[in-house]
C-alpha positions in Angstrom: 87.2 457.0 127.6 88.9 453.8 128.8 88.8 453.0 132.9 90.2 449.9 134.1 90.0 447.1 137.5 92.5 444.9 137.8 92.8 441.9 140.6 95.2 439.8 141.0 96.6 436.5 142.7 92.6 435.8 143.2 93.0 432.2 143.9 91.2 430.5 140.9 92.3 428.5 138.4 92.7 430.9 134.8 90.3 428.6 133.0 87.3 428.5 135.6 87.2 432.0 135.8 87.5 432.3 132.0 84.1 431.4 131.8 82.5 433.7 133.8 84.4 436.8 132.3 82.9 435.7 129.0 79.7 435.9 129.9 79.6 439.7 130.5 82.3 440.8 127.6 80.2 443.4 125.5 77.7 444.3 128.0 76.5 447.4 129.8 77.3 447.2 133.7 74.2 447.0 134.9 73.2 443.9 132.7 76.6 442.4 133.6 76.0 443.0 137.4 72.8 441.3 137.1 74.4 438.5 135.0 76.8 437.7 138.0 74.4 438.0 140.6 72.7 435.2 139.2 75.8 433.0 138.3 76.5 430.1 140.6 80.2 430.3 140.1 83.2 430.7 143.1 84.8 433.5 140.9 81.4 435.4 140.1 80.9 437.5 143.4 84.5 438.8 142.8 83.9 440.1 139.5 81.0 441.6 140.1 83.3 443.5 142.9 85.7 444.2 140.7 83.6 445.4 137.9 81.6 447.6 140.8 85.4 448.9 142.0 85.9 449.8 137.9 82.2 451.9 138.0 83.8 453.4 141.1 87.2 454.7 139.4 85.1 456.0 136.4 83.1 457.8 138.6 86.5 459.4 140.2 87.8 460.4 137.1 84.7 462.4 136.8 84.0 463.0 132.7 82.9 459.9 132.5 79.1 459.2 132.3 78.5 456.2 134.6 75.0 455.0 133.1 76.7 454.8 129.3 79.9 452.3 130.5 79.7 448.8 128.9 82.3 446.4 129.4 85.0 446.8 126.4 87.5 443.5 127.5 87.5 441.0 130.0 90.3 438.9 130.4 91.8 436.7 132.9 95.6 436.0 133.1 97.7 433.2 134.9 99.1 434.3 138.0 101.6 432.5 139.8 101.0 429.0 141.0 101.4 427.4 144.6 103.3 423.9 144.3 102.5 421.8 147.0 102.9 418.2 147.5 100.4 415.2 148.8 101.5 412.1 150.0 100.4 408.7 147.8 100.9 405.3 147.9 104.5 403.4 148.3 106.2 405.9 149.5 105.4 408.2 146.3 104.4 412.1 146.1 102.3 413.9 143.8 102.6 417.4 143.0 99.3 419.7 143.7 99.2 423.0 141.0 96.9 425.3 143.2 96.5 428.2 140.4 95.6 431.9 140.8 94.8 434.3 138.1 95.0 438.1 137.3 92.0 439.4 136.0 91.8 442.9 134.3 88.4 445.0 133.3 88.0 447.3 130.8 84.8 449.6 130.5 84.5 452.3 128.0 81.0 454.5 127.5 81.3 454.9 123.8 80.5 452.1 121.5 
């Protein structure tokens, strides 16, 4: 059975956190907690939350068994992005993307 995490408007750029999410597609939680422990990477300590919070909603649902979950999809989604402008030389302006991204977790405990 199929339990799910989902966090959005997590202010990291789609592509950064991309990498990090592909590091723990296909395996079991406790491996992919450990993997992101370990990872020096801004968006690493929030996916090992959310993948914690997905453990937790399997555990609510209650037929699931915890110790068997592995992580069935990762995938990170643009979210919307924040425009903002800096100031450059001759009078000029240049636009500042400041991305976020949605990122969903799926675990399933049968292979």
């Amino acid at each position: 059975m199929q339990v799910q995490a989902k966090l959005r408007h997590f202010r990291v750029a789609p592509r950064k956190a991309r990498l990090v999410t592909d590091l723990i597609k296909g395996m079991d939680v406790e491996k992919a907690i450990n993997t992101l422990r370990f990872t020096q990477k801004k968006s690493a300590p929030a996916i090992m939350k959310l993948l914690q919070s997905a453990v937790a909603n399997a555990d609510q649902k209650g037929d699931i068994d915890v110790d068997a979950l592995y992580v069935r999809h990762a995938f990170v989604d643009e979210g919307p992005t924040l425009r903002r402008f800096k100031p450059r030389a001759m009078g000029r302006a240049t636009r500042i993307r400041k991305r976020t991204s949605h990122i969903t977790l799926i675990l399933d405990d049968e292979r």
